[in-house]
Biopython code that builds the backbone (N, CA, C, O; Angstrom):
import numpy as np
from Bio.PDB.StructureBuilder import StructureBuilder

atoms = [
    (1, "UNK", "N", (39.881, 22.033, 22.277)),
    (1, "UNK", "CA", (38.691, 21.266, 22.589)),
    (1, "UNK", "C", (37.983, 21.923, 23.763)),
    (1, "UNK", "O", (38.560, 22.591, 24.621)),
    (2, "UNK", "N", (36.788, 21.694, 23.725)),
    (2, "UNK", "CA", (36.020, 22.055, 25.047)),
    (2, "UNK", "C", (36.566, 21.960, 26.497)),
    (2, "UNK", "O", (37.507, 21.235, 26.821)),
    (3, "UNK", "N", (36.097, 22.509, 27.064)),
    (3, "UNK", "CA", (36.788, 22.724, 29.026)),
    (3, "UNK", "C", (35.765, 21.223, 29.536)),
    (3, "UNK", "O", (34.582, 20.991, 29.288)),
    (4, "UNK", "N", (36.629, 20.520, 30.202)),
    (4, "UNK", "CA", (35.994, 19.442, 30.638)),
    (4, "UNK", "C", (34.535, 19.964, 31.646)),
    (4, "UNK", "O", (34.105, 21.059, 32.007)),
    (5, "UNK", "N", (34.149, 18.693, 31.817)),
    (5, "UNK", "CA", (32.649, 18.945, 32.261)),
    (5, "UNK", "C", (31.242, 20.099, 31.417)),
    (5, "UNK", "O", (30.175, 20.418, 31.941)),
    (6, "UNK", "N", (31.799, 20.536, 29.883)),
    (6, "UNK", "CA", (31.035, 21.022, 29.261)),
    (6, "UNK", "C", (29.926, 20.346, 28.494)),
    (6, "UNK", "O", (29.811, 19.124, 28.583)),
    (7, "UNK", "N", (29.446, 20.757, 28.059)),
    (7, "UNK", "CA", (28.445, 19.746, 27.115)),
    (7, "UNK", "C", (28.689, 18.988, 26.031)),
    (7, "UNK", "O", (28.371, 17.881, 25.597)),
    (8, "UNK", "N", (29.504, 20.130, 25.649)),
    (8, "UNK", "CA", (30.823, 19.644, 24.053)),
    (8, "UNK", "C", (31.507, 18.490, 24.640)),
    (8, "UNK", "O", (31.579, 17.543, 23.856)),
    (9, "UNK", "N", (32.101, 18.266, 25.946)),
    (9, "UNK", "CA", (33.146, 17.494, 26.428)),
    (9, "UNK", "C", (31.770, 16.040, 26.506)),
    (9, "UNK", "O", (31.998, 14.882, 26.155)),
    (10, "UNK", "N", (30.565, 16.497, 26.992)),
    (10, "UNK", "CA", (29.980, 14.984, 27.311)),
    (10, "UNK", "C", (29.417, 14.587, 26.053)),
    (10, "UNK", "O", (29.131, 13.407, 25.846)),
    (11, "UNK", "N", (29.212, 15.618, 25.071)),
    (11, "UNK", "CA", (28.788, 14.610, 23.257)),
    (11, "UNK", "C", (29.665, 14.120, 23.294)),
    (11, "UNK", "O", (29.611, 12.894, 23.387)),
    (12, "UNK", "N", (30.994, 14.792, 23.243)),
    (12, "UNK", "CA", (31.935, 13.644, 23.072)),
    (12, "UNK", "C", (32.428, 12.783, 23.502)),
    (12, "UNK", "O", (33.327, 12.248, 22.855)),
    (13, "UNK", "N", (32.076, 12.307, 24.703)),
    (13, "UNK", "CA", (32.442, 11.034, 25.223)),
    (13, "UNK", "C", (31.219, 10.212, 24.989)),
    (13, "UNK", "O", (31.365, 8.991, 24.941)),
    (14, "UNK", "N", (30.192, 10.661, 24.859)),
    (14, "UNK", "CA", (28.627, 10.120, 24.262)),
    (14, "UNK", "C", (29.203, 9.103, 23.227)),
    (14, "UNK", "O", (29.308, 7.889, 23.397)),
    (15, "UNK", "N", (29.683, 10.086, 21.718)),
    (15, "UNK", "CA", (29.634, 10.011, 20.848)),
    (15, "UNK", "C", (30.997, 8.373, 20.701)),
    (15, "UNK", "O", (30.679, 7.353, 20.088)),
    (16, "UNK", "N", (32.260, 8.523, 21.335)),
    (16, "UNK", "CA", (33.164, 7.879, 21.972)),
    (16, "UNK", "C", (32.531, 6.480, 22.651)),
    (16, "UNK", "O", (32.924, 5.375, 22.279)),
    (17, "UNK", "N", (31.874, 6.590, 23.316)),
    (17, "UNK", "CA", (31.339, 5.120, 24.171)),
    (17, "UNK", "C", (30.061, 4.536, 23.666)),
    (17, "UNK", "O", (29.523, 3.559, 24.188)),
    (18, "UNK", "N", (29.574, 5.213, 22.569)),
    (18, "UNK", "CA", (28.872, 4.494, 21.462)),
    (18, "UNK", "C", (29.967, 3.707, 20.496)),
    (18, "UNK", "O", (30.035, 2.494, 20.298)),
    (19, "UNK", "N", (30.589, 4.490, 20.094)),
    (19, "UNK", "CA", (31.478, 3.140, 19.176)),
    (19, "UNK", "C", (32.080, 2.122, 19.741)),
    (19, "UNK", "O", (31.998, 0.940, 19.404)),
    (20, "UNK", "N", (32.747, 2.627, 20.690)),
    (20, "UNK", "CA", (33.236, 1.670, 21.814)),
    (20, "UNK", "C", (32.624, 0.739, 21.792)),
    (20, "UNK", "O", (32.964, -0.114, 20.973)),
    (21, "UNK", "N", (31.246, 0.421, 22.825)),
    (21, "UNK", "CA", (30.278, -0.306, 22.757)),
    (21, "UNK", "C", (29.936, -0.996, 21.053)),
    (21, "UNK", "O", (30.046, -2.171, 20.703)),
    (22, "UNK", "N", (29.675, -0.279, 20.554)),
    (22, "UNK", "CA", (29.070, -1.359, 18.988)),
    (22, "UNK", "C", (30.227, -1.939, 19.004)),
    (22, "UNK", "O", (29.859, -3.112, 19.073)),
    (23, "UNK", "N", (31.391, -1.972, 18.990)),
    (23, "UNK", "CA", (32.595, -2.469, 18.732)),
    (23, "UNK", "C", (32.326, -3.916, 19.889)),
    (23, "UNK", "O", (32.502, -5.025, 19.384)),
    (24, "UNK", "N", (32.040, -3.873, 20.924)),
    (24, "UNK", "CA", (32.049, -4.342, 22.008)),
    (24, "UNK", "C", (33.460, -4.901, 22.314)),
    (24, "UNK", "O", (34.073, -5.967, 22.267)),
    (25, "UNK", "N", (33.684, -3.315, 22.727)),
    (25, "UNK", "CA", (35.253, -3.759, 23.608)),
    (25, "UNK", "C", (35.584, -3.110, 24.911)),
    (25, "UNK", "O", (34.900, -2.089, 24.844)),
    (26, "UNK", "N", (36.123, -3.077, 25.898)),
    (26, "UNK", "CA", (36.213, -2.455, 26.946)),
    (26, "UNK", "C", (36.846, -1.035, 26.707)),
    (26, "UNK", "O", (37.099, -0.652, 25.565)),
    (27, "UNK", "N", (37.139, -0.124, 28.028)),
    (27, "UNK", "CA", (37.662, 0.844, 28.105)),
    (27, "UNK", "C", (39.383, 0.194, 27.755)),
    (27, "UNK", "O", (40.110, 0.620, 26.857)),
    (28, "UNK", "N", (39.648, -0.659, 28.507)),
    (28, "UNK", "CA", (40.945, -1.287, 28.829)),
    (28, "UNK", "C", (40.883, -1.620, 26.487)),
    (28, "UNK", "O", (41.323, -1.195, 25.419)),
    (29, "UNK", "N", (40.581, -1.969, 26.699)),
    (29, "UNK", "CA", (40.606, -2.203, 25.365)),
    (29, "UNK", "C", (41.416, -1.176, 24.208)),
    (29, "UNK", "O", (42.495, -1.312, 23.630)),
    (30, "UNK", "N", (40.169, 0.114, 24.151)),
    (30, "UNK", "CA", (40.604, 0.891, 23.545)),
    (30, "UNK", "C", (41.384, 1.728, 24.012)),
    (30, "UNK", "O", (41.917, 2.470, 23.187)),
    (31, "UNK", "N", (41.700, 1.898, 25.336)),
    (31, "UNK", "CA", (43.152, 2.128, 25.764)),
    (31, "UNK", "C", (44.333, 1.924, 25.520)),
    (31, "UNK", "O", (45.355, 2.599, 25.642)),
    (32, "UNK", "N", (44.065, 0.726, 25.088)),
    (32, "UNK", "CA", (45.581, 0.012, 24.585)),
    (32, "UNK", "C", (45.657, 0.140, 23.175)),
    (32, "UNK", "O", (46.733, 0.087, 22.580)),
    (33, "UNK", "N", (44.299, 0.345, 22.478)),
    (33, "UNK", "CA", (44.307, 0.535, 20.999)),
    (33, "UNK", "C", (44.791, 2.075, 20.576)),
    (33, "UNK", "O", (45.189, 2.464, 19.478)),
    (34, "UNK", "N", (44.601, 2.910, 21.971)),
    (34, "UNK", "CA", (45.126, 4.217, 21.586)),
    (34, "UNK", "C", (46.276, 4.515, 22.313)),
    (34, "UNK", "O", (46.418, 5.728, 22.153)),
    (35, "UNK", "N", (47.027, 4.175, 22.900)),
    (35, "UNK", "CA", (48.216, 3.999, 23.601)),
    (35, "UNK", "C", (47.469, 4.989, 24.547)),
    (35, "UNK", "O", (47.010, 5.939, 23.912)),
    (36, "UNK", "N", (47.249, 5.029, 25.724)),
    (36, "UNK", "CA", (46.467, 5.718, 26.409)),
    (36, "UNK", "C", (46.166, 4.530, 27.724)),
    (36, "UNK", "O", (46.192, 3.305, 27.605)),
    (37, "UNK", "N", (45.912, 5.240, 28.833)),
    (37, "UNK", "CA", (45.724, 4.022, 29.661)),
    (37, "UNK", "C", (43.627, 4.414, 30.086)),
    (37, "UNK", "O", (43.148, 5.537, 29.933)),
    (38, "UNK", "N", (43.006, 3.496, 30.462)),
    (38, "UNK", "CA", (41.802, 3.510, 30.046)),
    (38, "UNK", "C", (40.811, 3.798, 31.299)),
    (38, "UNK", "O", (39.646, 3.407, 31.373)),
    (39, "UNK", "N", (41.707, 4.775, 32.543)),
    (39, "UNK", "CA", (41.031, 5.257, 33.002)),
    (39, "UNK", "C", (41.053, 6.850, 32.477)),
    (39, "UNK", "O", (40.355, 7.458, 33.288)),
    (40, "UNK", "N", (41.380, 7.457, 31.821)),
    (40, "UNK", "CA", (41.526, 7.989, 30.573)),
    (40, "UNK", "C", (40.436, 8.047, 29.884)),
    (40, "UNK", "O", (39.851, 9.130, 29.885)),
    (41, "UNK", "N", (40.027, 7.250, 29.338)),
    (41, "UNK", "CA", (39.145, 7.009, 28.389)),
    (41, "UNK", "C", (37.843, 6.896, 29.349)),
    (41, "UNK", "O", (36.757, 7.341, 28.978)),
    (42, "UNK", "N", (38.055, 6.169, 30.813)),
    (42, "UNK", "CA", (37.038, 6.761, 30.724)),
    (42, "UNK", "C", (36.472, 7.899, 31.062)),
    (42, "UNK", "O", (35.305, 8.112, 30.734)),
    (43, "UNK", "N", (37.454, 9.133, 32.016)),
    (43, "UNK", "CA", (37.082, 10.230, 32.046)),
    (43, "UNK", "C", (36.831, 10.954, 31.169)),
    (43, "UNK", "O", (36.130, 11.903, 31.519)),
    (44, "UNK", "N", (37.189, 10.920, 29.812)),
    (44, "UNK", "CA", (36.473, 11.384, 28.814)),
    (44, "UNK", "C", (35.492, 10.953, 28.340)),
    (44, "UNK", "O", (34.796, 11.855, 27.872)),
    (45, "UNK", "N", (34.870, 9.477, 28.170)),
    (45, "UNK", "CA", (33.414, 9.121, 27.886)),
    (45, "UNK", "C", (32.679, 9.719, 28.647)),
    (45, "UNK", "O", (31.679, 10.171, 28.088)),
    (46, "UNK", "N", (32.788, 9.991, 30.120)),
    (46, "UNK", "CA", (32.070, 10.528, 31.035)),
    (46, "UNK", "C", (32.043, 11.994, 30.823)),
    (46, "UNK", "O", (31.126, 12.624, 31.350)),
    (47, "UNK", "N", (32.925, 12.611, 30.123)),
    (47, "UNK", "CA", (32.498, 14.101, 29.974)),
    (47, "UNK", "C", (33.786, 14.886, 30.940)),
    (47, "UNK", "O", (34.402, 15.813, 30.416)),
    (48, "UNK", "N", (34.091, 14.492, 32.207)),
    (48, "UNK", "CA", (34.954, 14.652, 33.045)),
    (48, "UNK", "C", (36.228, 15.561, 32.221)),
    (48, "UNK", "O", (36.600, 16.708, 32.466)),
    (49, "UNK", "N", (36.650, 14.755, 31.338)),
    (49, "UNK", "CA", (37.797, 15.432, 30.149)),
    (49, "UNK", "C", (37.778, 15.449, 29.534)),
    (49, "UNK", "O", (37.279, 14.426, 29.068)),
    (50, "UNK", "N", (38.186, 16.406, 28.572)),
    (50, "UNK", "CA", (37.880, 17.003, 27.085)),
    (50, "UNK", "C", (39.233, 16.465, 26.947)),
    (50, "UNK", "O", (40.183, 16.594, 27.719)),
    (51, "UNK", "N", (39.160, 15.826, 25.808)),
    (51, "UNK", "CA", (40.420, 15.198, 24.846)),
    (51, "UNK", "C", (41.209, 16.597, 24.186)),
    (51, "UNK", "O", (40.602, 17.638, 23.934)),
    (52, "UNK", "N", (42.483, 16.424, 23.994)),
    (52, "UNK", "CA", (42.916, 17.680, 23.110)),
    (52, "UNK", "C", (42.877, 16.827, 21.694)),
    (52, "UNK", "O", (42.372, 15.716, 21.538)),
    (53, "UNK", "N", (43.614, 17.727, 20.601)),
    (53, "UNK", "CA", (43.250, 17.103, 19.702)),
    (53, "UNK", "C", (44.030, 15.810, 19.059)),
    (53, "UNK", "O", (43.583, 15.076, 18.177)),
    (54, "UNK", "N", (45.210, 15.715, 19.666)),
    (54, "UNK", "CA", (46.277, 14.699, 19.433)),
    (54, "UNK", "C", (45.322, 13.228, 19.996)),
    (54, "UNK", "O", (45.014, 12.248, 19.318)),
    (55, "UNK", "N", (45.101, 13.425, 21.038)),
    (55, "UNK", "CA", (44.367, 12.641, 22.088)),
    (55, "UNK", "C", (42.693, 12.192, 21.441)),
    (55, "UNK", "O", (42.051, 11.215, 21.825)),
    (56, "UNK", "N", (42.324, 13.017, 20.573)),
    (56, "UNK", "CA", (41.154, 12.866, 19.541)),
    (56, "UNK", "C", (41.026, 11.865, 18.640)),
    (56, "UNK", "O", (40.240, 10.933, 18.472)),
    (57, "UNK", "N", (42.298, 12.421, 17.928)),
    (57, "UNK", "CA", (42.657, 11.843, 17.042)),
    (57, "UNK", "C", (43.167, 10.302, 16.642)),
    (57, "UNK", "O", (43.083, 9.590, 15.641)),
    (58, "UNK", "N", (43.830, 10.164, 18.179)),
    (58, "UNK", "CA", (44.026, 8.420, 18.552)),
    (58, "UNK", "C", (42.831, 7.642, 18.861)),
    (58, "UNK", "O", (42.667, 6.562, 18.293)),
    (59, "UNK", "N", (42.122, 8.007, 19.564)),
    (59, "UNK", "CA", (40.725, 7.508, 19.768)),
    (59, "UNK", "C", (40.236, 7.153, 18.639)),
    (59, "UNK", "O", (40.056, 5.947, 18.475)),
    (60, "UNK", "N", (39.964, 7.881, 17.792)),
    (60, "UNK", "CA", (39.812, 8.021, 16.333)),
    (60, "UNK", "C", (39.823, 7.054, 15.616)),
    (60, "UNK", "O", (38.911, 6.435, 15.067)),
    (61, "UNK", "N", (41.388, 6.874, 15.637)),
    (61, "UNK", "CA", (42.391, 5.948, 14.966)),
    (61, "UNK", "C", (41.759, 4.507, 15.317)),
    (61, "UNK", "O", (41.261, 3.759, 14.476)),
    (62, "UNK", "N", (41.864, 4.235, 16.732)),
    (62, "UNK", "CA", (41.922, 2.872, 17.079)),
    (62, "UNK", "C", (40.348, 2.747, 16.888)),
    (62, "UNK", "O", (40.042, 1.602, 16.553)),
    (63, "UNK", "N", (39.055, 3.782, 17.035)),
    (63, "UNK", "CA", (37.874, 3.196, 16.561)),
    (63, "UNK", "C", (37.680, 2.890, 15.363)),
    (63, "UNK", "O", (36.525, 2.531, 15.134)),
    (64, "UNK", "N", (38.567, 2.894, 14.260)),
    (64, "UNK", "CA", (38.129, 3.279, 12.905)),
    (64, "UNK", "C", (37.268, 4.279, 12.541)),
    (64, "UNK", "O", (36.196, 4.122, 11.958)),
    (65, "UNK", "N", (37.953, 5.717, 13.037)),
    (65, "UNK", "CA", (36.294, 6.993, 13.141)),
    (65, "UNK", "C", (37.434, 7.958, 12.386)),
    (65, "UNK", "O", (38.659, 8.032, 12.480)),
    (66, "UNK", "N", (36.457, 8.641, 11.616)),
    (66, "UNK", "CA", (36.980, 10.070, 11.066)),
    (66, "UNK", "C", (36.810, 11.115, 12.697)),
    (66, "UNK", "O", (35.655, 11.181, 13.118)),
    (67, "UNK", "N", (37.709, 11.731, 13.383)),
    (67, "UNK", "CA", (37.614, 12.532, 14.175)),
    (67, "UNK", "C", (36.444, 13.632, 14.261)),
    (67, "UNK", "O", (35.755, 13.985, 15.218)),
    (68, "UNK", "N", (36.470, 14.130, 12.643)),
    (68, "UNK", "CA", (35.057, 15.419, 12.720)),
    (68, "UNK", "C", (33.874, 14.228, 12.769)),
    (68, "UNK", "O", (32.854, 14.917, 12.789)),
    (69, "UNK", "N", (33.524, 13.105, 12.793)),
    (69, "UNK", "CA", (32.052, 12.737, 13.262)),
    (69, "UNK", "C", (32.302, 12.967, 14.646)),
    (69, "UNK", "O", (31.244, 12.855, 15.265)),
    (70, "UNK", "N", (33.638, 13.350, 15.676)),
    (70, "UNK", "CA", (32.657, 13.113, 17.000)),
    (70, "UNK", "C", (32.719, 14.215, 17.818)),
    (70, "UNK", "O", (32.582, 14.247, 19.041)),
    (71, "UNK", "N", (33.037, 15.543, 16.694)),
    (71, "UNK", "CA", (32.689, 17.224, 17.140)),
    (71, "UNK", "C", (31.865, 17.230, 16.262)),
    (71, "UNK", "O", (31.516, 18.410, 16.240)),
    (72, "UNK", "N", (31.176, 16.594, 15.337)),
    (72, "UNK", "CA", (30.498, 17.221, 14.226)),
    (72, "UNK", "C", (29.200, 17.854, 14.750)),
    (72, "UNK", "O", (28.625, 17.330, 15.703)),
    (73, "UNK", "N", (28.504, 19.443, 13.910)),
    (73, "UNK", "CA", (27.215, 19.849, 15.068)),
    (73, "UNK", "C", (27.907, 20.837, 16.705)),
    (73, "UNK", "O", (27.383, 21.843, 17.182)),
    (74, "UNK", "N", (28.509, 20.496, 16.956)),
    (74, "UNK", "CA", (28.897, 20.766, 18.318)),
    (74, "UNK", "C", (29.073, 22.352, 17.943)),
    (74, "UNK", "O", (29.875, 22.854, 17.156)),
    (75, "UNK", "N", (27.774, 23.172, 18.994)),
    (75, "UNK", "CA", (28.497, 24.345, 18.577)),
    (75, "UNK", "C", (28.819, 25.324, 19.524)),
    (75, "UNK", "O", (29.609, 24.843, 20.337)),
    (76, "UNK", "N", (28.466, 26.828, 19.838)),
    (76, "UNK", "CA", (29.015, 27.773, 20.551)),
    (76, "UNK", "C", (28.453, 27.773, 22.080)),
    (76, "UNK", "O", (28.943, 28.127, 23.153)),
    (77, "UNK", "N", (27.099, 27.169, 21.661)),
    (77, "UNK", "CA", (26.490, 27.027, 22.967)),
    (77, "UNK", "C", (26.620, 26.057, 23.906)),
    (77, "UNK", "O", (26.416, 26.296, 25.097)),
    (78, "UNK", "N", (27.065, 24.549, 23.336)),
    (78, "UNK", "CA", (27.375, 23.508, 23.991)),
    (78, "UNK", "C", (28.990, 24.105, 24.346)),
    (78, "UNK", "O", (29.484, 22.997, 24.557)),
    (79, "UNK", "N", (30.041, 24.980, 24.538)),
    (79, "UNK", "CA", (30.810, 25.373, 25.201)),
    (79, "UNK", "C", (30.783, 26.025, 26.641)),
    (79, "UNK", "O", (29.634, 26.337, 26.951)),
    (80, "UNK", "N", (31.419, 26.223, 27.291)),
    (80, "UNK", "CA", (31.416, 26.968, 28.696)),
    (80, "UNK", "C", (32.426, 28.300, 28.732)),
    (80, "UNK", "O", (33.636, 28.245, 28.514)),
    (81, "UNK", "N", (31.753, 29.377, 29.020)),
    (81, "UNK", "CA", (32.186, 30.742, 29.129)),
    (81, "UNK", "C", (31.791, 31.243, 28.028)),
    (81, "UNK", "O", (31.950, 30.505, 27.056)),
    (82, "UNK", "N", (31.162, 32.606, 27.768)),
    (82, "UNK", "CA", (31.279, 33.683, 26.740)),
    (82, "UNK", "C", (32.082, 33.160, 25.468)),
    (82, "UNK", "O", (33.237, 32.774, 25.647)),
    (83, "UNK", "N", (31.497, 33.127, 24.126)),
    (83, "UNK", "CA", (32.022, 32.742, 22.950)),
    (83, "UNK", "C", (31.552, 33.934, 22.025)),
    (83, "UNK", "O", (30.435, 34.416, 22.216)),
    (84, "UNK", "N", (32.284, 34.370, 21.136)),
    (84, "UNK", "CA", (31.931, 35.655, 20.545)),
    (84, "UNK", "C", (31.097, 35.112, 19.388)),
    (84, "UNK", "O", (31.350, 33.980, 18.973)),
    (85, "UNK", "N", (30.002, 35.922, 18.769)),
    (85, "UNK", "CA", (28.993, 36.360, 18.416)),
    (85, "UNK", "C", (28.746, 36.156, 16.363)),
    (85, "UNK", "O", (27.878, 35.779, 15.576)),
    (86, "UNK", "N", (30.049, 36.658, 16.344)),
    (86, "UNK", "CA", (30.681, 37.563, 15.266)),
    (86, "UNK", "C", (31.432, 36.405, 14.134)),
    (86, "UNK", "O", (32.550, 35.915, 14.294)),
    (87, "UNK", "N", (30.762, 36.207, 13.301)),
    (87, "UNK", "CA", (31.485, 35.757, 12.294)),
    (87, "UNK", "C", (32.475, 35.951, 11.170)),
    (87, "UNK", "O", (32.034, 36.730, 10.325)),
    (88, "UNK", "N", (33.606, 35.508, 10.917)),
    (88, "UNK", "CA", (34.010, 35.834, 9.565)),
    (88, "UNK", "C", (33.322, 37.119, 8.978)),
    (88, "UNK", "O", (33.614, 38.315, 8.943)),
    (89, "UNK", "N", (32.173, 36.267, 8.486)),
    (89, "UNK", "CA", (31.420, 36.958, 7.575)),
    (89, "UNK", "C", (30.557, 38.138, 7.800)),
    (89, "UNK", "O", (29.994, 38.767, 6.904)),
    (90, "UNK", "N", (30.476, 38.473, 9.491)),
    (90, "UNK", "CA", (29.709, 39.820, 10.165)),
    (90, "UNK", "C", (30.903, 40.610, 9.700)),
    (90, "UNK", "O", (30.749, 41.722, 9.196)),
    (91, "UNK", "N", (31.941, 40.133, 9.836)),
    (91, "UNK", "CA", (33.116, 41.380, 9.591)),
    (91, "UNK", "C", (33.664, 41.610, 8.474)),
    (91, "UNK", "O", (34.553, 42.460, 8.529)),
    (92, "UNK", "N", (33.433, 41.103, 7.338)),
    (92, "UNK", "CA", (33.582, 40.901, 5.821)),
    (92, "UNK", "C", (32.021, 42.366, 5.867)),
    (92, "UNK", "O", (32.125, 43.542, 5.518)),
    (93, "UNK", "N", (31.348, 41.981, 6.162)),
    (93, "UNK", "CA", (30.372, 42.895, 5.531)),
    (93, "UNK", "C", (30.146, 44.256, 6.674)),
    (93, "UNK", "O", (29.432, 45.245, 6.510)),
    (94, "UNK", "N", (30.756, 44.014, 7.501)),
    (94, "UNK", "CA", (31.219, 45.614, 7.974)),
    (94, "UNK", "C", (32.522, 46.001, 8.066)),
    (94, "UNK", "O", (32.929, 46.591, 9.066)),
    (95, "UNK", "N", (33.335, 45.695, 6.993)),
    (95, "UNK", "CA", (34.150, 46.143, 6.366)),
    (95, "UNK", "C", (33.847, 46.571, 5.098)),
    (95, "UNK", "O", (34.477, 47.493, 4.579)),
    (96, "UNK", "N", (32.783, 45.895, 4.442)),
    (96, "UNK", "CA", (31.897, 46.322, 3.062)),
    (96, "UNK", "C", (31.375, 47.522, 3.156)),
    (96, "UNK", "O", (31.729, 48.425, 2.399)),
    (97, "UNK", "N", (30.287, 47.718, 4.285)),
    (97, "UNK", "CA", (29.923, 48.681, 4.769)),
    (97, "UNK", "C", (30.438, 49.949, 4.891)),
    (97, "UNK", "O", (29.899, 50.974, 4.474)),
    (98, "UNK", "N", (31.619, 49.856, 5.538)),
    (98, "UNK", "CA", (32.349, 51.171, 5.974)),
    (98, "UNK", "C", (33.164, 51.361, 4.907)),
    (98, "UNK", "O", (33.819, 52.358, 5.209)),
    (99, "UNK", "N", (33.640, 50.842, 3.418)),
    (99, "UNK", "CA", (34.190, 51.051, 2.666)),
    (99, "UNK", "C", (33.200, 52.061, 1.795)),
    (99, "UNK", "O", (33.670, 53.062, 1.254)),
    (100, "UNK", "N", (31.967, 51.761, 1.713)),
    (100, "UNK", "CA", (31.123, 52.002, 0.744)),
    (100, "UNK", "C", (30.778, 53.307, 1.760)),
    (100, "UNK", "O", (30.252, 54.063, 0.944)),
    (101, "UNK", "N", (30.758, 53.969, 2.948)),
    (101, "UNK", "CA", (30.548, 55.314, 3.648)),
    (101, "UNK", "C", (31.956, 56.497, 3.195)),
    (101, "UNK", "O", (31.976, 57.638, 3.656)),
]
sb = StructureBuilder()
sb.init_structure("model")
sb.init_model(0)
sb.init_chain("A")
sb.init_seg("    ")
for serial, (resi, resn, name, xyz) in enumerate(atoms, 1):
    if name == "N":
        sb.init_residue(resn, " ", resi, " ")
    sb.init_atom(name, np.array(xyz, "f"), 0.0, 1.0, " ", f" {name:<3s}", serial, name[0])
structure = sb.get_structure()
C-alpha cells in the first residue's frame, strides 16, 4: 500500500470515512467491527497511515465494501517517490522488437 501521508494513503481514508459516515457509525465503531482499535482508523481516514493489505481488507469486511472500490483509479502519481514508467507491455514489445533485428 502507499507510504503514509501520500495521496493514495488520503483517497483512502477519504474513500473509508465516507462509508463510515453513510453507515453512521463512529470510528470506535468500526474499530471494533474490524478488530482494530479506532484510533487506528482514524489515522488512516486522515491519510496519516496507509493500511497494509490484511488491515484493508478488514475494514472492508466490517463496511460491507469490496476492498478494490477503495484503491480503485489510484495510480502512479498519487504515490510518493519515483515509480517506474514501463509497462508489462513496453517490454513485451521491446522484446518484439529486438527479436525481429
Amino acid at each position: 500500500m502507499a507510504e503514509a501521508g501520500s495521496e493514495a494513503a488520503r483517497v483512502v481514508g477519504e474513500r473509508i470515512r465516507k462509508l463510515r459516515n453513510d453507515y453512521g457509525i463512529s470510528q470506535m465503531e468500526l474499530g471494533d467491527l474490524a478488530g482494530m482499535h479506532f484510533t487506528n482508523i482514524g489515522k488512516i481516514e486522515r491519510g496519516d497511515v496507509s493500511p497494509g493489505l490484511a488491515t484493508l481488507v478488514r475494514i472492508s469486511a466490517a463496511l460491507g465494501a469490496d476492498p478494490g472500490d477503495l484503491v480503485r483509479g489510484i495510480t502512479l502519481d498519487q504515490l510518493p517517490g519515483k515509480a517506474r514508467r514501463i509497462t508489462v507491455a513496453d517490454l513485451l514489445e521491446a522484446r518484439e522488437r529486438e527479436a525481429r533485428s
